[in-house]
SETORGU-529272 format. One line per field, with one value per atom (N, C-alpha, C, O, CB): residue in one letter; atom name; y negated, x, z. Coordinates in nm, 3 decimals. Glycine has a CB too. Layout:
<recs>
code <- c(A:...) $
site <- c(CA:...) $
y <- c(Y:...) $
x <- c(X:...) $
z <- c(Z:...) $
</recs>
This chain:
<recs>
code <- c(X:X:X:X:X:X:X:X:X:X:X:X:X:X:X:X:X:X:X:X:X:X:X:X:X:X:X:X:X:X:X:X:X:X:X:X:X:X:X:X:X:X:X:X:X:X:X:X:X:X:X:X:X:X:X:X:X:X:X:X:X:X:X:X:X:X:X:X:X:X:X:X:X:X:X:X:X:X:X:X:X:X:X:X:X:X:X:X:X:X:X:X:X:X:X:X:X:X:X:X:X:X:X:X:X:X:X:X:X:X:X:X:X:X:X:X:X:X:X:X:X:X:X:X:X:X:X:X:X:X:X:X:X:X:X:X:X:X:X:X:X:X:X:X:X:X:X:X:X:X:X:X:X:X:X:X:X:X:X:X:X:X:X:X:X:X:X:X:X:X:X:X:X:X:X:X:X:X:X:X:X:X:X:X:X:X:X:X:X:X:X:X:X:X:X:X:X:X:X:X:X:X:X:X:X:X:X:X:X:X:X:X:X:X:X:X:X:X:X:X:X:X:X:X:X:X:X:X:X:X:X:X:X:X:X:X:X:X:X:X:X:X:X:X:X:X:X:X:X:X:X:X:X:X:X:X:X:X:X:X:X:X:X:X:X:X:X:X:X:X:X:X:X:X:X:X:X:X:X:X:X:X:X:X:X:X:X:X:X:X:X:X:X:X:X:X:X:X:X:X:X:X:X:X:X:X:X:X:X:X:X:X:X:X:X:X:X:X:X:X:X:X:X:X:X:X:X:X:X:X:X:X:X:X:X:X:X:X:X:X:X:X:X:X:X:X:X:X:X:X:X:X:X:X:X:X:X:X:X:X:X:X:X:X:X:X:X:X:X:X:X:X:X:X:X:X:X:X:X:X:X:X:X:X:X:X:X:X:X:X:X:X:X:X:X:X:X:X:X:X:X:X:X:X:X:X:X:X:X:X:X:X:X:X:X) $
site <- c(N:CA:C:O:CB:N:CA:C:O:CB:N:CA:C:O:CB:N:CA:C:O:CB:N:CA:C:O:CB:N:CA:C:O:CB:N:CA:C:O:CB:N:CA:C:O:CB:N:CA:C:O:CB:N:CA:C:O:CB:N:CA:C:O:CB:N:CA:C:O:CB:N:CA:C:O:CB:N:CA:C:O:CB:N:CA:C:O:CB:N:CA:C:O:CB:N:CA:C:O:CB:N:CA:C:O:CB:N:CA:C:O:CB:N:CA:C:O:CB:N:CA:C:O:CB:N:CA:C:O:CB:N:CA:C:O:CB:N:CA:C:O:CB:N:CA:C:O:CB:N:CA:C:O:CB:N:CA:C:O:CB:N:CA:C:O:CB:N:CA:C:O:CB:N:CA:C:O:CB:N:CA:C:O:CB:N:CA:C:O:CB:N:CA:C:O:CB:N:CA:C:O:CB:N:CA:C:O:CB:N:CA:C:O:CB:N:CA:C:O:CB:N:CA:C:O:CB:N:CA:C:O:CB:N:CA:C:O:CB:N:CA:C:O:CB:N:CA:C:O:CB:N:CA:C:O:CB:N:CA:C:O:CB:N:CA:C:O:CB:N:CA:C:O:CB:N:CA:C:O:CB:N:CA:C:O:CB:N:CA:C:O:CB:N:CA:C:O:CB:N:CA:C:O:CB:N:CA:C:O:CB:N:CA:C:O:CB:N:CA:C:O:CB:N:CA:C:O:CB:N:CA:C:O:CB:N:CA:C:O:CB:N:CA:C:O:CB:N:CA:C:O:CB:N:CA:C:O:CB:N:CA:C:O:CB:N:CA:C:O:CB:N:CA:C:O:CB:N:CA:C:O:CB:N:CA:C:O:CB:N:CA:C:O:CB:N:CA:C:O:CB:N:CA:C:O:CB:N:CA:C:O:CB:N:CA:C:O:CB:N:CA:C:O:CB:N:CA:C:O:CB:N:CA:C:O:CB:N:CA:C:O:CB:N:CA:C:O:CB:N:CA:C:O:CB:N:CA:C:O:CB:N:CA:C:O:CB:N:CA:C:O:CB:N:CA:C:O:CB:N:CA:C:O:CB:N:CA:C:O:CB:N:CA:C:O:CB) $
y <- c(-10.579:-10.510:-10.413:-10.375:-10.435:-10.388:-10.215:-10.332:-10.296:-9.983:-10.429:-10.526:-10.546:-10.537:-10.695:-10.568:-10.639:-10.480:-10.463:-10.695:-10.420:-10.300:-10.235:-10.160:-10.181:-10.246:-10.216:-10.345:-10.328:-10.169:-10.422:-10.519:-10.497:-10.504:-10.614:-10.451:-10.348:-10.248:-10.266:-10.260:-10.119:-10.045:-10.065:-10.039:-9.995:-10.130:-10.145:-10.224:-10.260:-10.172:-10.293:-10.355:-10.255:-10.293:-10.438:-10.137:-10.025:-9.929:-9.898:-9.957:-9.851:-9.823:-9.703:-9.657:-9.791:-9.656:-9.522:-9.422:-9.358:-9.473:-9.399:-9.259:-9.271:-9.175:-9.252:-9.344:-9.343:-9.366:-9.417:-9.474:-9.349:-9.343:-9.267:-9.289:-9.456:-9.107:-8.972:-9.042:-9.052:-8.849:-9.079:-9.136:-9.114:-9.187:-9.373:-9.018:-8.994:-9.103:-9.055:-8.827:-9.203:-9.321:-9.392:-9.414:-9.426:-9.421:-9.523:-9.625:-9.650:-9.595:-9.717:-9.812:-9.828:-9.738:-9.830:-9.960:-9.968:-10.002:-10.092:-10.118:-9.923:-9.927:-9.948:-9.897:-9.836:-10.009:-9.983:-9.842:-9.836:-10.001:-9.733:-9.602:-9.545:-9.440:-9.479:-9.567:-9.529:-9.625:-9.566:-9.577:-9.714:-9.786:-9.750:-9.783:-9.867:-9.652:-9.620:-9.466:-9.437:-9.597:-9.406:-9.242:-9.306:-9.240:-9.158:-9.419:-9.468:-9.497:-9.402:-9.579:-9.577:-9.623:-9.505:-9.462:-9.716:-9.442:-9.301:-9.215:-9.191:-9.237:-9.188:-9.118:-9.139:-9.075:-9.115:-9.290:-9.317:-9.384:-9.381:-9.441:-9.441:-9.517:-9.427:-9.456:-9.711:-9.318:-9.215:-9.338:-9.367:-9.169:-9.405:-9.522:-9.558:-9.582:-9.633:-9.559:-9.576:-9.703:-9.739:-9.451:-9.802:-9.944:-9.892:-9.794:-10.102:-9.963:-9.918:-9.953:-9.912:-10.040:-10.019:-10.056:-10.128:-10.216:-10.140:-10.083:-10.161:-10.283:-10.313:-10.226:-10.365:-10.567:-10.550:-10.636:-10.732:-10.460:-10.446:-10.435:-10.505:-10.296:-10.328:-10.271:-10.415:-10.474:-10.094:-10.440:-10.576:-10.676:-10.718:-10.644:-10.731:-10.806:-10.763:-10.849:-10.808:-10.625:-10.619:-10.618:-10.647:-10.508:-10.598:-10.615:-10.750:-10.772:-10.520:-10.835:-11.007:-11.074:-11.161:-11.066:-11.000:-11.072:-11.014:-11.068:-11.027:-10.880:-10.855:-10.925:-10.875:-10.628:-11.027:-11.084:-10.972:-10.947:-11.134:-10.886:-10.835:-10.952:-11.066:-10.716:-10.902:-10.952:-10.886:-10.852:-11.055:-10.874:-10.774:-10.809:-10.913:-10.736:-10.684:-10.710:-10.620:-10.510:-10.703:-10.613:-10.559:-10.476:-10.538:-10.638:-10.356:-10.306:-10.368:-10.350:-10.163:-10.427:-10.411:-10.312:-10.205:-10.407:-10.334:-10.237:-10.159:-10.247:-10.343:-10.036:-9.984:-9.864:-9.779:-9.969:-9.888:-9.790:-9.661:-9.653:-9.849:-9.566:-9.439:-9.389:-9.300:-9.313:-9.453:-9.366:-9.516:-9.516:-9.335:-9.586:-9.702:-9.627:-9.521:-9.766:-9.669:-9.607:-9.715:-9.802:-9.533:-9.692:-9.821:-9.859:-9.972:-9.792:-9.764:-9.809:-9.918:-10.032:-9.643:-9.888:-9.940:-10.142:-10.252:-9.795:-10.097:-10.195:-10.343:-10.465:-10.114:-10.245:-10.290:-10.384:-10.488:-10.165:-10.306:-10.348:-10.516:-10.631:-10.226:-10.466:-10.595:-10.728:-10.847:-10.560:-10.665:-10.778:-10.840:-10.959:-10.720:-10.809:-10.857:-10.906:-11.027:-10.700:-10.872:-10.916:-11.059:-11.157:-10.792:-11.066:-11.190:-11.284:-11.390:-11.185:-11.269:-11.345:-11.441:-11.431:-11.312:-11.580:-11.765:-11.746:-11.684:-11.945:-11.807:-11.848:-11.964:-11.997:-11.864) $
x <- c(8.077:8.165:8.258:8.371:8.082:8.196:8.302:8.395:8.513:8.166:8.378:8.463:8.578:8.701:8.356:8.515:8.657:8.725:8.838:8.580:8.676:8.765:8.812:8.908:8.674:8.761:8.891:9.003:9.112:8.848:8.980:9.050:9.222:9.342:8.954:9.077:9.242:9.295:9.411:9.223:9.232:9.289:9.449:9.567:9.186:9.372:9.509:9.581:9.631:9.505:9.634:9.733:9.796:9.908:9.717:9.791:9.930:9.915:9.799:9.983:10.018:10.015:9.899:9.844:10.159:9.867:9.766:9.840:9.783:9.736:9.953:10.032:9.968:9.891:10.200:9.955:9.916:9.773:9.709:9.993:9.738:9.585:9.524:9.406:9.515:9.623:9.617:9.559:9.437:9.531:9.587:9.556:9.724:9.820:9.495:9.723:9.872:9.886:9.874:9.910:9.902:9.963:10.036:10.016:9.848:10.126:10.281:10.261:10.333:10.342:10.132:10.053:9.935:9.858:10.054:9.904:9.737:9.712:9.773:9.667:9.622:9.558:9.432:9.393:9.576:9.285:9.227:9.150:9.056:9.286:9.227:9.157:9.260:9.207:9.154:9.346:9.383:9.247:9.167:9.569:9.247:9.136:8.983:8.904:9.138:8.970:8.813:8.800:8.700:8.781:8.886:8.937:8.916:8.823:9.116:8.940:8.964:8.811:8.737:9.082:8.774:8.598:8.515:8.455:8.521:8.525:8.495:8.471:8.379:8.629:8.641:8.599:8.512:8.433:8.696:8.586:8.577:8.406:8.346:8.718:8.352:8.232:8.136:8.019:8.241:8.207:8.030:7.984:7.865:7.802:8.075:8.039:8.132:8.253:8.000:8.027:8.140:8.077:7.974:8.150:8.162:8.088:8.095:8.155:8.153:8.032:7.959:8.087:8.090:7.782:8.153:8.297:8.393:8.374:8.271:8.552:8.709:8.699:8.763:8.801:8.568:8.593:8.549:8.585:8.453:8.484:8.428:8.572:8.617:8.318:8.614:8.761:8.850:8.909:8.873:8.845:8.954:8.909:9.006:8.966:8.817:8.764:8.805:8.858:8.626:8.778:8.865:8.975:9.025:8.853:9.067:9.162:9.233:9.342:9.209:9.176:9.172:9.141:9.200:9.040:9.033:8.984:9.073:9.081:8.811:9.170:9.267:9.430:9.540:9.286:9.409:9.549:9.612:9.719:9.647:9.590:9.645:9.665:9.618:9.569:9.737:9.760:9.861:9.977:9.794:9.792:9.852:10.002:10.068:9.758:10.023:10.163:10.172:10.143:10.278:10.211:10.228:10.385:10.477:10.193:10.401:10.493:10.634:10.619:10.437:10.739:10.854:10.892:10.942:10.953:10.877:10.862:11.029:11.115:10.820:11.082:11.180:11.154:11.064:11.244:11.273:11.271:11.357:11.479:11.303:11.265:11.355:11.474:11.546:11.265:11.496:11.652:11.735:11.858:11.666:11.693:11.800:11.917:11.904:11.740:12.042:12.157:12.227:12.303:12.277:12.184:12.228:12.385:12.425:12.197:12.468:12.631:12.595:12.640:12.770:12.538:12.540:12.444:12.462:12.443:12.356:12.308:12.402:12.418:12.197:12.430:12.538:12.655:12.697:12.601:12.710:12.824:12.757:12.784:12.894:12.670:12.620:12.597:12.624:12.479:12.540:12.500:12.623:12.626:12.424:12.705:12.847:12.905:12.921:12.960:12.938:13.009:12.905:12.961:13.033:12.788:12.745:12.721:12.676:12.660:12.743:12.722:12.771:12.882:12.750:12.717:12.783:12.886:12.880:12.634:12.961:13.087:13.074:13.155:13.238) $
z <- c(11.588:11.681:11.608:11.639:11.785:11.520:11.500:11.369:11.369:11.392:11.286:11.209:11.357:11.355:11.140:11.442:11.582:11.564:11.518:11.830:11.589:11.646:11.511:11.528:11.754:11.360:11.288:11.278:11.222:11.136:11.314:11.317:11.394:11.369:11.383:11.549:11.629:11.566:11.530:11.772:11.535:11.494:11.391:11.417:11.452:11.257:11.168:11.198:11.091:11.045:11.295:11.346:11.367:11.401:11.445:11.367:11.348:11.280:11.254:11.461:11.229:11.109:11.094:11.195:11.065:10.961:10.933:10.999:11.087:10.764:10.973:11.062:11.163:11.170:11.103:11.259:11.426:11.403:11.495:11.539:11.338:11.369:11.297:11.270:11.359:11.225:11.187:11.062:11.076:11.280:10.981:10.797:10.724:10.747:10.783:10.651:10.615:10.504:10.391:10.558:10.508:10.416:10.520:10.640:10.332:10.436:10.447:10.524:10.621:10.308:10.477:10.456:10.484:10.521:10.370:10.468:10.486:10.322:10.264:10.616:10.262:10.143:10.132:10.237:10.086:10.048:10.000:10.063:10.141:9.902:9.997:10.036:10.174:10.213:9.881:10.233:10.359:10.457:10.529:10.387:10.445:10.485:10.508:10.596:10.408:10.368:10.332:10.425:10.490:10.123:10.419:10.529:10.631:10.677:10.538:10.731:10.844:10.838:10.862:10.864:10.819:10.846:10.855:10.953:10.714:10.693:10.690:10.856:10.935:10.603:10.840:11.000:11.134:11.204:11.059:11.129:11.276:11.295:11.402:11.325:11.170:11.216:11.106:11.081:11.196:11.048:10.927:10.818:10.812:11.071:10.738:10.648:10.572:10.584:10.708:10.461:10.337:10.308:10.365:10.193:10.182:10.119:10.009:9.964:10.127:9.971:9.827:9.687:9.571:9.803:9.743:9.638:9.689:9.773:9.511:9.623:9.676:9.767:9.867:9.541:9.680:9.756:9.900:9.980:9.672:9.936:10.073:10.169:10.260:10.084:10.107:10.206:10.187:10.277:10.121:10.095:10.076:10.157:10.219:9.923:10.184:10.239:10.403:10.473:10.186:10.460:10.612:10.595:10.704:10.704:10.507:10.542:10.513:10.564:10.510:10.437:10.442:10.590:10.655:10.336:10.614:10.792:10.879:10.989:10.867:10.850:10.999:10.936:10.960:11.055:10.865:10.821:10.747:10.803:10.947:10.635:10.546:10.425:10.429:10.517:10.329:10.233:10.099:10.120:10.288:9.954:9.889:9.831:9.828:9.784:9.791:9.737:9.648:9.696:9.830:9.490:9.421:9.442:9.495:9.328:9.403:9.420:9.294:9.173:9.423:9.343:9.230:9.120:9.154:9.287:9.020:8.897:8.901:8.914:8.724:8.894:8.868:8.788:8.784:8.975:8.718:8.626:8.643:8.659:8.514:8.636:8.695:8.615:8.660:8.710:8.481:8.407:8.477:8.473:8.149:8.512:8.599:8.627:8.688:8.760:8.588:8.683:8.773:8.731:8.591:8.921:9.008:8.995:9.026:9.172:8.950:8.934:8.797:8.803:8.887:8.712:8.594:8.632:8.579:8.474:8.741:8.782:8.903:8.905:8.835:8.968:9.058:8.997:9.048:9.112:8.841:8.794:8.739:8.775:8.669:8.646:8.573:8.663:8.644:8.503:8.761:8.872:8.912:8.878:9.009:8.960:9.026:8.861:8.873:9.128:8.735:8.637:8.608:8.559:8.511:8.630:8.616:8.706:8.663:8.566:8.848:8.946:8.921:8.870:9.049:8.943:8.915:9.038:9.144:8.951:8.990:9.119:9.182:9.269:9.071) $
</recs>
């Protein structure tokens, strides 16, 4: 029962369900159980695993580099575009 009902829960985001992440994470995830059901798992594959059964799926973040200068990026991109 309480697997169905985190199931409901993260179908919207941690903000609305008072977890200050962006996202559903790993540990935004582990705060949420935490609270609402007094239970922790014993390690990450547990949390991964609910959020595999409520149709999550990961995504590594795109690497950027912070001295990037987007004019300098912008230009290159357009001077090499195929015609």
């Amino acid at each position: 029962e309480q697997r169905k009902e985190i199931t409901c829960l993260i179908k919207k985001t941690p903000l609305s369900q008072g977890i200050g992440a962006p996202f559903w994470s790993v540990s935004a995830l582990r705060t949420l159980v935490k609270e609402r059901f007094s239970v922790m798992y014993a390690t990450p594959p547990s949390y991964r695993a609910l959020l595999y059964e409520s149709g999550f799926s990961f995504h590594r973040p795109e690497k950027k580099y912070r001295e990037q200068d987007p004019r300098k990026v912008r230009d290159w991109l357009v001077s090499t575009k195929k015609n």
